[in-house]
Backbone as numpy.savetxt, mean C-alpha at the origin, in Angstrom:
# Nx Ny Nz CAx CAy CAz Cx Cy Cz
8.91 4.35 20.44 8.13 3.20 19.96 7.96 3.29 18.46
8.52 2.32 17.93 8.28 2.15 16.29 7.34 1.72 16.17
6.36 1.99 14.72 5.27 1.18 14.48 5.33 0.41 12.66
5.10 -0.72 12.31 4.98 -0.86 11.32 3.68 -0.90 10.62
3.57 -0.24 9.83 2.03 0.23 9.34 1.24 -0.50 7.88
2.66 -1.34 7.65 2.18 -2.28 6.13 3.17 -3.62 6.15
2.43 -4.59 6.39 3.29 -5.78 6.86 2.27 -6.90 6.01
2.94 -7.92 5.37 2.06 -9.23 4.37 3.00 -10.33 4.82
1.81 -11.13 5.09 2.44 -12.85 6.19 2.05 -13.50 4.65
1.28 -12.78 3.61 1.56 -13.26 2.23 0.37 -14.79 2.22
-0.44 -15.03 3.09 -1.43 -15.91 3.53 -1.08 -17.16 4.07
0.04 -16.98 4.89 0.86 -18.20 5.58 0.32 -17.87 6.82
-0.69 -18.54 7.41 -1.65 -17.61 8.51 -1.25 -19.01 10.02
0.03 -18.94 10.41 0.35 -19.79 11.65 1.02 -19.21 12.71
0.80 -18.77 14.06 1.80 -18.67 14.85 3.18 -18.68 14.51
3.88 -19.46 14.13 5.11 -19.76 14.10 5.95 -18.98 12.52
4.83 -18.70 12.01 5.70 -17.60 10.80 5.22 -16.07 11.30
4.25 -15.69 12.24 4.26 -14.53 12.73 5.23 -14.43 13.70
5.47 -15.32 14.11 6.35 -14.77 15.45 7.76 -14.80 14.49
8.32 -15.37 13.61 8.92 -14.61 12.93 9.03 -13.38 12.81
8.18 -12.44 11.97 8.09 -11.39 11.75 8.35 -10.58 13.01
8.27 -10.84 13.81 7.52 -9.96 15.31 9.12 -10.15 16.24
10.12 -11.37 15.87 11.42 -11.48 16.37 12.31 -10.57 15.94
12.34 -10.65 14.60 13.24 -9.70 13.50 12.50 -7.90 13.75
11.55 -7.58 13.88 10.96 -6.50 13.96 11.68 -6.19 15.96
11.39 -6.85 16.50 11.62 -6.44 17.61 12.83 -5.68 17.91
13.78 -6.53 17.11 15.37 -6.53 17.16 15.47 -4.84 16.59
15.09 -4.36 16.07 14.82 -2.94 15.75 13.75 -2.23 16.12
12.97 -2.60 17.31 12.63 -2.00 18.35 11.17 -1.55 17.34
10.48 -2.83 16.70 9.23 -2.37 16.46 8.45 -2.44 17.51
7.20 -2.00 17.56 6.14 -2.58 18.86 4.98 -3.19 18.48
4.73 -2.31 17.32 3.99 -2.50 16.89 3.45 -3.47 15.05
2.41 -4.22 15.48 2.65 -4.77 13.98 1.31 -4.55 12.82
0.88 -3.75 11.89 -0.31 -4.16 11.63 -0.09 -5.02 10.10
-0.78 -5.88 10.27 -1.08 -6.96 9.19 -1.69 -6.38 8.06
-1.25 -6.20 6.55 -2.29 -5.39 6.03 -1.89 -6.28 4.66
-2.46 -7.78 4.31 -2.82 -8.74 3.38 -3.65 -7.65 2.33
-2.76 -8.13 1.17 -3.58 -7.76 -0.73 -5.02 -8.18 -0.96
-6.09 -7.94 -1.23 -6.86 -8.29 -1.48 -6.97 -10.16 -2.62
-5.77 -9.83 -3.45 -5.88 -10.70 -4.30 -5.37 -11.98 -3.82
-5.44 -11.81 -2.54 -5.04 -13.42 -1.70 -6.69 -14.44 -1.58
-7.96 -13.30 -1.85 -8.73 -14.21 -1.11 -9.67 -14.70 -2.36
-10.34 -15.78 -1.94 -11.16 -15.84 -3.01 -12.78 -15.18 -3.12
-12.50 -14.35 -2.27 -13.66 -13.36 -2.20 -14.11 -12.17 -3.51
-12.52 -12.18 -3.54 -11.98 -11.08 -4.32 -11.78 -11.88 -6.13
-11.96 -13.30 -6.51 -11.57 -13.71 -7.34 -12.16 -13.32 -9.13
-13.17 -12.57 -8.36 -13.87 -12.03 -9.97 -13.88 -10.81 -10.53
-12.92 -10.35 -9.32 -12.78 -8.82 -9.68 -11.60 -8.85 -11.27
-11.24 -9.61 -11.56 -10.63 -9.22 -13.04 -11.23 -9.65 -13.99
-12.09 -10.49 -13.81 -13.59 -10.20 -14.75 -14.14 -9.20 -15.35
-14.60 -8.23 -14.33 -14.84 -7.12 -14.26 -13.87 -5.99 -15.10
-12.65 -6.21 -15.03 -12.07 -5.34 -15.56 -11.53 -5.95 -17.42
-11.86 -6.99 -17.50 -11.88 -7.98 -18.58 -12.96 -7.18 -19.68
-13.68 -7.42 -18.81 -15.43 -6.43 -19.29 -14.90 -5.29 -19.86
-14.42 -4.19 -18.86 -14.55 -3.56 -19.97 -13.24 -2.74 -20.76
-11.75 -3.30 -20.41 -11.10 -3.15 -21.33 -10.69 -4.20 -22.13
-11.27 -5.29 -22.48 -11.24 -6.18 -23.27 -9.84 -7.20 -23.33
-10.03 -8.44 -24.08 -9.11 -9.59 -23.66 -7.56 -8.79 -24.44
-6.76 -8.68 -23.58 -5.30 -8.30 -23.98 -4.18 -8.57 -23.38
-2.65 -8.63 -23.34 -2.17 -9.47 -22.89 -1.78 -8.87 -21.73
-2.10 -7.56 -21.25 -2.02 -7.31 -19.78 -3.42 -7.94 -19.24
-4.84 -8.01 -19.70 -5.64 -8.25 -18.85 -6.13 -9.65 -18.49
-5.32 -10.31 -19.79 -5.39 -11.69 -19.39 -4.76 -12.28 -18.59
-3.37 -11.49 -18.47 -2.35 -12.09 -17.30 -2.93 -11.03 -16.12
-3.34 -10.42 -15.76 -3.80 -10.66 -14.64 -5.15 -11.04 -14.05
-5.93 -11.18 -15.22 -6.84 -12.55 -14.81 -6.39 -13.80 -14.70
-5.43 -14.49 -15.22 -4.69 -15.47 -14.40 -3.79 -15.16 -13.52
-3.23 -14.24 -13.17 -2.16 -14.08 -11.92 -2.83 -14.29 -10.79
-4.33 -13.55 -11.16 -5.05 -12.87 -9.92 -5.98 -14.26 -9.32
-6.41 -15.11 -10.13 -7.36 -16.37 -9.94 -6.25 -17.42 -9.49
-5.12 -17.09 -9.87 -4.06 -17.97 -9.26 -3.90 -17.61 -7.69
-3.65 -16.52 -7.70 -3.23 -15.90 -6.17 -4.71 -16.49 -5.04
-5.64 -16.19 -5.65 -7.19 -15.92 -4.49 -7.11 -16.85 -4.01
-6.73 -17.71 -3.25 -7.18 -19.04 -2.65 -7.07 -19.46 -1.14
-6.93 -17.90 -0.26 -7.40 -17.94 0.89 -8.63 -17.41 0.89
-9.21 -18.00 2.25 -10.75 -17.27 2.88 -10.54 -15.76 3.78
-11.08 -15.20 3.23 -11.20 -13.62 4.40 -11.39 -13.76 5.63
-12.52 -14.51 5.54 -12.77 -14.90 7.09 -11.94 -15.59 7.94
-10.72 -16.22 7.29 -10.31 -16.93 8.24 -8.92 -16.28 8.08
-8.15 -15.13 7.64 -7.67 -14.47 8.12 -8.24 -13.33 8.85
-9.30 -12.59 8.74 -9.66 -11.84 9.94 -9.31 -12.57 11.42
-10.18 -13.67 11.48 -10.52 -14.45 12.54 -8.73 -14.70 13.16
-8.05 -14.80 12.01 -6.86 -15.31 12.83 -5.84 -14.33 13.32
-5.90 -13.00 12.92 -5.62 -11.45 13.55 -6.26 -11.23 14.58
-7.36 -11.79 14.52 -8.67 -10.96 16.04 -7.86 -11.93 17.33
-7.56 -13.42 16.74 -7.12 -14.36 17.97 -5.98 -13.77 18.46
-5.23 -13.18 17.53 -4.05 -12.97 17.72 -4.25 -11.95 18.91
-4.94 -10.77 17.96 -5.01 -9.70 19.65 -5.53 -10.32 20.93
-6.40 -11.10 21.12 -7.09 -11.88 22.18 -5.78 -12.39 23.14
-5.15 -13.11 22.39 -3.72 -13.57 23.03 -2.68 -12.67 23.22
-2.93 -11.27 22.74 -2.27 -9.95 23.79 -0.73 -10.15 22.40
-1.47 -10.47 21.21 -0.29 -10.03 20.16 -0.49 -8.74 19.65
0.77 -8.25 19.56 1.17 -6.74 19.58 0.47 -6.35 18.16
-0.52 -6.91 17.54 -0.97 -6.99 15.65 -2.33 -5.57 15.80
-2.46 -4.84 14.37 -3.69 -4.62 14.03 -3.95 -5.65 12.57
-5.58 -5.54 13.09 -5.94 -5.78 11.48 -6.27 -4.81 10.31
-5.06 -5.20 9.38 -5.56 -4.27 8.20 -5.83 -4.96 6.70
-5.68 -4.32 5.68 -6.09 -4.81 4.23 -5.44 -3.67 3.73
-4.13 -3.90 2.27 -4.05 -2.99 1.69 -5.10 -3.04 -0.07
-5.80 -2.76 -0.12 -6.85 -2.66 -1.17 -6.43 -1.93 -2.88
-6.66 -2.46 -3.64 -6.59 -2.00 -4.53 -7.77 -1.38 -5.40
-7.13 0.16 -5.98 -8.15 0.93 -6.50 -7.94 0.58 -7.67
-9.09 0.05 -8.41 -9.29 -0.36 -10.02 -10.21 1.03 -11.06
-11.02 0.29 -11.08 -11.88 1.30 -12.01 -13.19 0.45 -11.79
-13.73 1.54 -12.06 -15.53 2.06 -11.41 -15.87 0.81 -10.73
-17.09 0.16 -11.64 -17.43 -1.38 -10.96 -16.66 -2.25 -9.79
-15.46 -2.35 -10.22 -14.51 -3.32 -9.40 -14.72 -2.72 -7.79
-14.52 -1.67 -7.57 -14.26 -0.79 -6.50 -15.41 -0.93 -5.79
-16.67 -0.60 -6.28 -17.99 -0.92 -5.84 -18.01 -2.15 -5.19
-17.65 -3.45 -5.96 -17.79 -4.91 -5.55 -16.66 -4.96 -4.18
-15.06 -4.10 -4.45 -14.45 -4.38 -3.17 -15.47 -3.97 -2.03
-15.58 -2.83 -2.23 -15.97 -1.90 -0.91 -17.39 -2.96 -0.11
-18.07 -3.84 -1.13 -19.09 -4.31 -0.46 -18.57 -5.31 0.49
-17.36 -5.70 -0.21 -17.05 -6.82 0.61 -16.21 -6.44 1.98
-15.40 -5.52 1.68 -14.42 -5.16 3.14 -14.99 -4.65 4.11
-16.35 -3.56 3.33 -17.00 -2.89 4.72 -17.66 -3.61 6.01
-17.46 -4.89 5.50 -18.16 -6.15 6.67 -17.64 -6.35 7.83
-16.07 -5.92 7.81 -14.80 -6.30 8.61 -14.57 -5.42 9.73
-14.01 -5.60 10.77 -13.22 -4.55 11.42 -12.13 -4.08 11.41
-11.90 -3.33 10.30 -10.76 -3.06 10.16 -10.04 -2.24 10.92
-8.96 -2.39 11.30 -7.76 -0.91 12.38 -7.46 -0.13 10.72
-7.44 -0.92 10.09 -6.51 0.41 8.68 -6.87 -0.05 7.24
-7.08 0.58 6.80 -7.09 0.44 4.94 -6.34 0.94 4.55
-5.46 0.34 3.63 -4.25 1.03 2.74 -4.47 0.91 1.51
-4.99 2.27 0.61 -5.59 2.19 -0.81 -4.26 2.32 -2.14
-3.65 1.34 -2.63 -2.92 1.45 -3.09 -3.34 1.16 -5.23
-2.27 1.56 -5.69 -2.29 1.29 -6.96 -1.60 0.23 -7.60
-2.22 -0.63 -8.35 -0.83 -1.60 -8.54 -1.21 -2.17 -10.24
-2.68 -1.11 -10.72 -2.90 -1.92 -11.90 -3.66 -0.19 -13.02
-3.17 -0.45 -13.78 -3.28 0.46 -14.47 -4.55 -0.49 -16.34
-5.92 -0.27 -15.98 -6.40 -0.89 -17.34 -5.91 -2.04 -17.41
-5.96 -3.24 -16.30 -5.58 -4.32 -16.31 -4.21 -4.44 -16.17
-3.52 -3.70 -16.87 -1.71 -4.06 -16.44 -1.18 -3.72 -15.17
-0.23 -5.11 -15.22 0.14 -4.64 -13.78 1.77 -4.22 -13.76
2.08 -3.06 -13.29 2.66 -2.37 -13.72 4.32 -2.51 -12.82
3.63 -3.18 -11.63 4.71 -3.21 -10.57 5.37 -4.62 -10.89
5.17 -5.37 -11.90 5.50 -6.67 -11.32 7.27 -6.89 -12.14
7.96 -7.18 -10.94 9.32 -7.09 -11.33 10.11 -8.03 -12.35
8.95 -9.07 -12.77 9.39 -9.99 -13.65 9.14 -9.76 -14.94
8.17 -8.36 -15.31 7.79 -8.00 -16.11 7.60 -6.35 -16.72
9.20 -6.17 -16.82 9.39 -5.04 -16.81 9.39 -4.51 -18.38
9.49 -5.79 -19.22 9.18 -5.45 -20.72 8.00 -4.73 -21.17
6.86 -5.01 -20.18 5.79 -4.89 -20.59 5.74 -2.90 -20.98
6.91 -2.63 -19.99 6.84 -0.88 -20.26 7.13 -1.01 -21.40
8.03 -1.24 -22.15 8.40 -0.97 -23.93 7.17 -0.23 -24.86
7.55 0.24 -25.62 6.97 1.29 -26.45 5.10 1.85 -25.62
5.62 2.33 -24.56 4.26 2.68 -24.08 4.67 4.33 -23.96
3.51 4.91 -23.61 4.08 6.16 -23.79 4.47 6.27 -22.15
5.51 6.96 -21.80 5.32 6.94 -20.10 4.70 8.47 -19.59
4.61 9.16 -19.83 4.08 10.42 -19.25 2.38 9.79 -19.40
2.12 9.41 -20.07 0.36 8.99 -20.51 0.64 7.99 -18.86
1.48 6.85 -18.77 1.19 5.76 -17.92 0.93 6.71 -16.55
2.06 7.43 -16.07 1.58 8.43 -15.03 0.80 9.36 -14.90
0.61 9.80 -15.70 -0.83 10.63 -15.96 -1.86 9.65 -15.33
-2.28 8.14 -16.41 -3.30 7.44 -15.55 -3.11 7.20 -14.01
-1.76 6.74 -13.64 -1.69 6.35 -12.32 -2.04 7.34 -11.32
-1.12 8.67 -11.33 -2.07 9.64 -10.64 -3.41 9.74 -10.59
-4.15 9.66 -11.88 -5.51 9.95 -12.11 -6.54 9.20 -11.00
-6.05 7.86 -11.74 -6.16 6.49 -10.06 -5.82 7.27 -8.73
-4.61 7.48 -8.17 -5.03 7.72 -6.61 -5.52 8.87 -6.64
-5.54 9.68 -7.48 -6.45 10.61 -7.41 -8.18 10.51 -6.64
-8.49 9.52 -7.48 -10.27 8.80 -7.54 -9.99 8.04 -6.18
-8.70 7.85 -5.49 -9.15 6.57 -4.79 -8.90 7.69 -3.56
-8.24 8.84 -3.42 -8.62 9.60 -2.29 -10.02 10.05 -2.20
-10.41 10.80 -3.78 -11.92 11.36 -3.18 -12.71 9.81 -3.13
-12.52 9.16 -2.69 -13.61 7.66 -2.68 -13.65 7.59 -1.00
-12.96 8.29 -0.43 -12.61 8.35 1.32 -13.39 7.35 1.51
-12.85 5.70 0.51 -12.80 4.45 1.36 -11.72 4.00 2.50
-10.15 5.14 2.14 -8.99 4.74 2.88 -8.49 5.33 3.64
-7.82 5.24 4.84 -6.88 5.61 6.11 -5.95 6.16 5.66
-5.13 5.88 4.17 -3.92 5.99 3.91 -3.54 5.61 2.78
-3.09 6.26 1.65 -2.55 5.94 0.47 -1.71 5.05 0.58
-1.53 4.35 -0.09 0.15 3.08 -0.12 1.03 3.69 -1.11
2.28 3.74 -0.60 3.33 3.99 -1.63 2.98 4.47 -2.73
2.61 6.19 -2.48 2.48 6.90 -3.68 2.47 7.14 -4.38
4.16 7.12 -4.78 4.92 6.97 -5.99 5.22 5.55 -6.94
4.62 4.71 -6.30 5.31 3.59 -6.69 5.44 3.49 -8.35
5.03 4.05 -9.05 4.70 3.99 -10.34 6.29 4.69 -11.14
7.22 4.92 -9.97 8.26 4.82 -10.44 9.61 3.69 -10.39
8.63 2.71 -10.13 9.43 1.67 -8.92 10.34 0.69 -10.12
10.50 0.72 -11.48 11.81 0.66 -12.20 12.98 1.65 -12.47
12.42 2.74 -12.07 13.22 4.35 -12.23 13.33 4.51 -13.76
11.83 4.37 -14.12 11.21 4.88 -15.80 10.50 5.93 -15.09
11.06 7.29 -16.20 10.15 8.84 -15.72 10.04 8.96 -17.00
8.58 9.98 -17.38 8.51 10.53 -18.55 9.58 11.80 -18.79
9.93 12.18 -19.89 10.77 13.55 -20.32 9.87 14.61 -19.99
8.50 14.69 -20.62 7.67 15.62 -19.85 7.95 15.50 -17.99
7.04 17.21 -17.31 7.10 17.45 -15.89 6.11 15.85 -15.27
6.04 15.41 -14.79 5.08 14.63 -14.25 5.03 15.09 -12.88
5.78 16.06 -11.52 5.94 16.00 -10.76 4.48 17.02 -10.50
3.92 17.51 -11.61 2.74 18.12 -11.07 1.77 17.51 -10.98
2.01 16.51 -11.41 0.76 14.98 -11.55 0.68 14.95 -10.05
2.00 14.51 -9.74 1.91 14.17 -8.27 1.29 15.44 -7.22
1.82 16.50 -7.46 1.42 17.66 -6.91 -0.12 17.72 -6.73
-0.86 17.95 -7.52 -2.39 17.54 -7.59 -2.96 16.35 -6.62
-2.03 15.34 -6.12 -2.95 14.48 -6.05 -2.32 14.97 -4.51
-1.10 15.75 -3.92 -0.95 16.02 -2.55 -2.08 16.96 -2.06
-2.27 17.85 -3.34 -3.00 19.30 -2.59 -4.46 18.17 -2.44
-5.09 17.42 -3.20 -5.81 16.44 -2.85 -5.97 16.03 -1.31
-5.16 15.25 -1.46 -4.82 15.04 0.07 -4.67 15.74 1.18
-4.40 16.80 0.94 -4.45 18.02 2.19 -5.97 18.28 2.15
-6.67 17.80 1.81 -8.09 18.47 1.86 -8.80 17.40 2.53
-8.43 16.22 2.80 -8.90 15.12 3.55 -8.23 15.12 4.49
-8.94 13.70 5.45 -7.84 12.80 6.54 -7.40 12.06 6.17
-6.87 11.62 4.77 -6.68 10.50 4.53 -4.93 10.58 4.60
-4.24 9.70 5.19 -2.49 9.80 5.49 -1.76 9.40 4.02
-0.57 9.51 4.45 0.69 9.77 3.91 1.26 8.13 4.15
1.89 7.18 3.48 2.84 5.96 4.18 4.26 6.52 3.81
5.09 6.72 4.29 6.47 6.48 3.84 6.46 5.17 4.20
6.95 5.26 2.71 6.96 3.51 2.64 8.80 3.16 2.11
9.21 1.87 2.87 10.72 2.14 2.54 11.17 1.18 1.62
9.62 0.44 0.71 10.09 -0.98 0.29 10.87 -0.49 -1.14
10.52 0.73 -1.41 11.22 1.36 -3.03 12.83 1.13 -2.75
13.66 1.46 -1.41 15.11 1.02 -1.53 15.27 -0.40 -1.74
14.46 -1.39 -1.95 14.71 -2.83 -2.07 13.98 -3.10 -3.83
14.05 -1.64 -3.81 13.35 -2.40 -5.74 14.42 -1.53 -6.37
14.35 -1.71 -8.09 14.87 -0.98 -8.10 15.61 0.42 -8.97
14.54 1.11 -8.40 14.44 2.55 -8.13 15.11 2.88 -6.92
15.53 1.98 -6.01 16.53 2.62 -4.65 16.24 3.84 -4.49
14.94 4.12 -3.95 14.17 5.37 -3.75 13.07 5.09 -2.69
13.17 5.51 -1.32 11.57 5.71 -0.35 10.65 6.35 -1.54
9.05 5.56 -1.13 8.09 6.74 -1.49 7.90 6.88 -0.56
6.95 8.19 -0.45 7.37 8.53 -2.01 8.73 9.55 -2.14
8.76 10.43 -2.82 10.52 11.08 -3.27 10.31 11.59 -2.07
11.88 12.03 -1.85 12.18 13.15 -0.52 11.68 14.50 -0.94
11.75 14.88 -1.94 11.08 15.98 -2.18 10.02 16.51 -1.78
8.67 15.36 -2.57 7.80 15.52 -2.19 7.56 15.70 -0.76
8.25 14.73 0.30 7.96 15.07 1.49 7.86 16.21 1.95
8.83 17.19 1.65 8.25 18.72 1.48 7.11 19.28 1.30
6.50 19.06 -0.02 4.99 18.83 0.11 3.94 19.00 1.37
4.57 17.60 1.22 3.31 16.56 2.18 2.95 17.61 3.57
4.64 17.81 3.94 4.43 18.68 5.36 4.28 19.96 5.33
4.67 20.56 4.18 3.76 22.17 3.98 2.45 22.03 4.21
1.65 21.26 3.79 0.11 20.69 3.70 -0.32 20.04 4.71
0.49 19.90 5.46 0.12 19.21 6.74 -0.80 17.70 6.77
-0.34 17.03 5.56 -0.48 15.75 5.67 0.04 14.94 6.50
-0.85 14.34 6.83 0.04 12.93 8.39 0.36 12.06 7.73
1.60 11.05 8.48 2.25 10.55 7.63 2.29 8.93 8.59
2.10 7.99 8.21 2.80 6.41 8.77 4.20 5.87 8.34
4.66 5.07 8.76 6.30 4.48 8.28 6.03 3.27 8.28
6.05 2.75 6.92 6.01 1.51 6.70 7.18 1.11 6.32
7.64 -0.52 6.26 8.52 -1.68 5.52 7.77 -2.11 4.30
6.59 -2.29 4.40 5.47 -3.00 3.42 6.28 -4.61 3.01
6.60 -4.90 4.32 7.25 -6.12 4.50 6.88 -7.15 4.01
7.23 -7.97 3.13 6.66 -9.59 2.41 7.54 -11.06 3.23
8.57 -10.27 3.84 9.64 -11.56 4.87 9.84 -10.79 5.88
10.29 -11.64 6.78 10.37 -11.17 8.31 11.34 -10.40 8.00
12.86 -10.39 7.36 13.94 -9.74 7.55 13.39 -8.24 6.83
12.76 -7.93 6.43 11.78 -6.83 5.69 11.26 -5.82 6.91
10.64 -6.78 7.62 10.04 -5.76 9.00 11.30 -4.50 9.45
10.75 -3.11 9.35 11.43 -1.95 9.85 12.70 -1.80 8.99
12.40 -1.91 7.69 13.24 -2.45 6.82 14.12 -0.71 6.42
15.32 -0.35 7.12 15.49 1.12 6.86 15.43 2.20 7.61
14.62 1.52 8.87 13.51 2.72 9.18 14.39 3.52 10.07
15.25 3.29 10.36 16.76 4.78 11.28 16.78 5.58 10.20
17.58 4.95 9.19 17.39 5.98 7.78 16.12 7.31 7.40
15.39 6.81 7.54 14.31 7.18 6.73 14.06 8.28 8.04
13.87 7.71 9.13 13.70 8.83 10.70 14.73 10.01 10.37
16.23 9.52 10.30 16.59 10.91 9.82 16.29 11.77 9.32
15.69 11.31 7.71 15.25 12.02 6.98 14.01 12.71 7.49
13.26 11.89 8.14 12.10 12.79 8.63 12.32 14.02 9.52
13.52 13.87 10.37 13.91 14.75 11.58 14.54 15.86 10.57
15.23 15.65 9.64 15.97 16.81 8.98 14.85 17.81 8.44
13.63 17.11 7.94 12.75 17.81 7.36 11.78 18.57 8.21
12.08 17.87 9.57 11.07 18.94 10.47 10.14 18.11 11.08
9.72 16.77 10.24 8.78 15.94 11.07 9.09 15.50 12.66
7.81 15.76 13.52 8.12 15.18 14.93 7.15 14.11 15.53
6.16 13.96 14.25 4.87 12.98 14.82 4.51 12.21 13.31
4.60 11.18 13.84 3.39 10.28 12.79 2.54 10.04 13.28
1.23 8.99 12.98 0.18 8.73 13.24 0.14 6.97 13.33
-1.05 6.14 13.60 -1.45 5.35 13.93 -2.86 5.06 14.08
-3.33 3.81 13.66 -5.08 3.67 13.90 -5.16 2.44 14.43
-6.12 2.86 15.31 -7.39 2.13 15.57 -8.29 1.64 15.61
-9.00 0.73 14.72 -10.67 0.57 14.40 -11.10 2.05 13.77
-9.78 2.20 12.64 -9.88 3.22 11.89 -9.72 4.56 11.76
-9.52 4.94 13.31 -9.59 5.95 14.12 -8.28 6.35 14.32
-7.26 7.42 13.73 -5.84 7.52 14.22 -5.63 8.85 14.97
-4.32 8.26 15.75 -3.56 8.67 16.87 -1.95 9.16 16.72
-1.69 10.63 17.09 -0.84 10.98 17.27 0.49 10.12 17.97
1.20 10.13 17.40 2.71 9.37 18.38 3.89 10.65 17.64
4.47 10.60 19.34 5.86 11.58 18.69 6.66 10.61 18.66
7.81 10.75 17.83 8.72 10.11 16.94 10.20 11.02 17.59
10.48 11.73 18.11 11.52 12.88 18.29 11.08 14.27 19.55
C-alpha cells in the first residue's frame, strides 16, 4: 500500500478535480491520499506578510511577496476543511492536512493561532521564504544574483532549525529544498544540514522524501541521497511524498525512490492520524 503524504488540489475544492487526482494515483497503486493545501491559499492567512513587512522593511523581495501572497489568499479555511471532512464521510480514501510555513517570530505565533482550531491528520512545516524572499519561485531565479549563497543556507537551515524545536509539526517538508535551482555555496554547507538532522533525531517530528525536486531543476529527491544516510543512522521516520500540484504528479517517481529506500536499508515509513503516526512496512 502506497501512501501519498503531500498532495495540493491548489484550492479547486470539487469532486470532479479530486477524483482526478485519486484516478492517476491509483494507476500506481496509491491508497492513500492526504490533502495538505499552503497556507497562502486562504484569506485567513492574508496579513501574515504584513507582519513580515514590519519588520524587514519595504524591499523588492518583501513587497512581492506581499503581493504574491494577498493575491493567492482568496479561499476560506473553513470551507476547505469542511470539504476534506465530507470527503472522508463519503468513505474517500483523503486525510486532512496543511503544509505551513515557518516565517519569523510574530508570523508563526499568528499561524499557529489559527491552525490549532482544526483537525488536522498532518502538518507539514516547510520553508519557502527566507526575510520575505521567496526563494523557491521558479520564475524568479534572478533574484539569487549577487547574494551571498552560503549566508542564504545558513539562514534557511537556521529556519527549519526553529521550526523543529517549535514541535508545531508532524514532519518537515522537503528539507533541502533550498537547493531546488542546483545553486550550492563553495563553502561546506552539508553541516548546516547535519545540525538540523541530529535536531531531528531528538524529536518525533518525520522525515518527507519528497520526489517533487526531480521535476525542478535540481533533478534531485529531497532531500540528497546522502543525507538519507543520516536520517536512518538517527533513526528518523520518514513519509514519501509527490508534493503533487496536478493529478499526473500524484506518486510522482515513487518505484524509483522505493529502490533507493530498499538499497539503503529502509523497511517502514510512517503515516498519521489526527496527528498521531503509524508504522507501515514498505518491503
Amino acid at each position: 500500500m502506497f501512501i501519498d503524504s503531500h498532495i495540493h488540489l491548489e484550492g479547486e475544492y470539487t469532486r470532479e478535480w479530486i477524483d482526478k487526482f485519486m484516478e492517476m494515483g491509483r494507476k500506481k497503486e496509491i491508497e492513500k491520499f492526504y490533502i495538505t493545501e499552503h497556507i497562502h491559499l486562504f484569506r485567513e492567512f492574508k496579513e501574515i506578510p504584513s507582519i513580515i513587512v514590519k519588520k524587514f522593511g519595504e524591499n523588492e523581495d518583501t513587497l512581492f511577496m506581499k503581493n504574491w501572497w494577498r493575491k493567492n489568499s482568496q479561499k476560506k479555511l473553513d470551507s476547505y476543511v469542511q470539504f476534506i471532512e465530507d470527503l472522508k464521510k463519503e468513505g474517500y480514501p483523503v486525510k486532512l492536512g496543511m503544509e505551513v510555513d515557518w516565517l519569523e517570530e510574530d508570523s508563526n505565533n499568528l499561524i499557529w493561532e489559527i491552525i490549532r482550531k482544526y483537525p488536522w491528520d498532518i502538518l507539514i512545516g516547510s520553508v519557502h521564504w527566507i526575510k520575505g524572499w521567496g526563494f523557491d519561485h521558479l520564475d524568479r531565479f534572478f533574484t539569487w544574483k549577487k547574494r551571498d549563497v552560503y549566508k542564504v543556507y545558513k539562514d534557511y537551515f537556521y529556519l527549519i532549525k526553529e521550526a523543529i524545536r517549535s514541535k508545531m509539526f508532524d514532519v518537515i517538508g522537503h528539507f533541502d529544498v533550498i537547493k531546488i535551482f542546483g545553486v550550492y555555496p563553495e563553502k561546506d554547507w552539508q553541516s548546516l544540514a547535519r545540525e538540523a538532522i541530529e535536531l531531528m533525531s531528538k524529536t518525533r517530528i518525520a522525515l518527507e522524501v519528497n520526489t517533487a525536486g526531480l521535476r525542478k531543476p535540481v533533478r534531485e529527491i529531497y532531500p540528497r541521497e546522502e543525507f538519507l544516510n543520516l536520517f536512518k543512522d538517527k533513526k528518523v521516520p520518514l513519509t514519501l511524498s509527490s508534493d503533487a500540484h496536478r493529478p499526473e504528479d500524484v506518486g510522482y517517481k515513487f518505484n524509483e525512490v522505493l529502490k533507493i529506500l530498499k538499497e539503503k536499508g529502509y523497511k517502514k515509513l510512517i503515516t498519521f492520524c489526527k496527528r498521531r503516526y503509524y508504522t507501515i512496512n514498505i518491503f
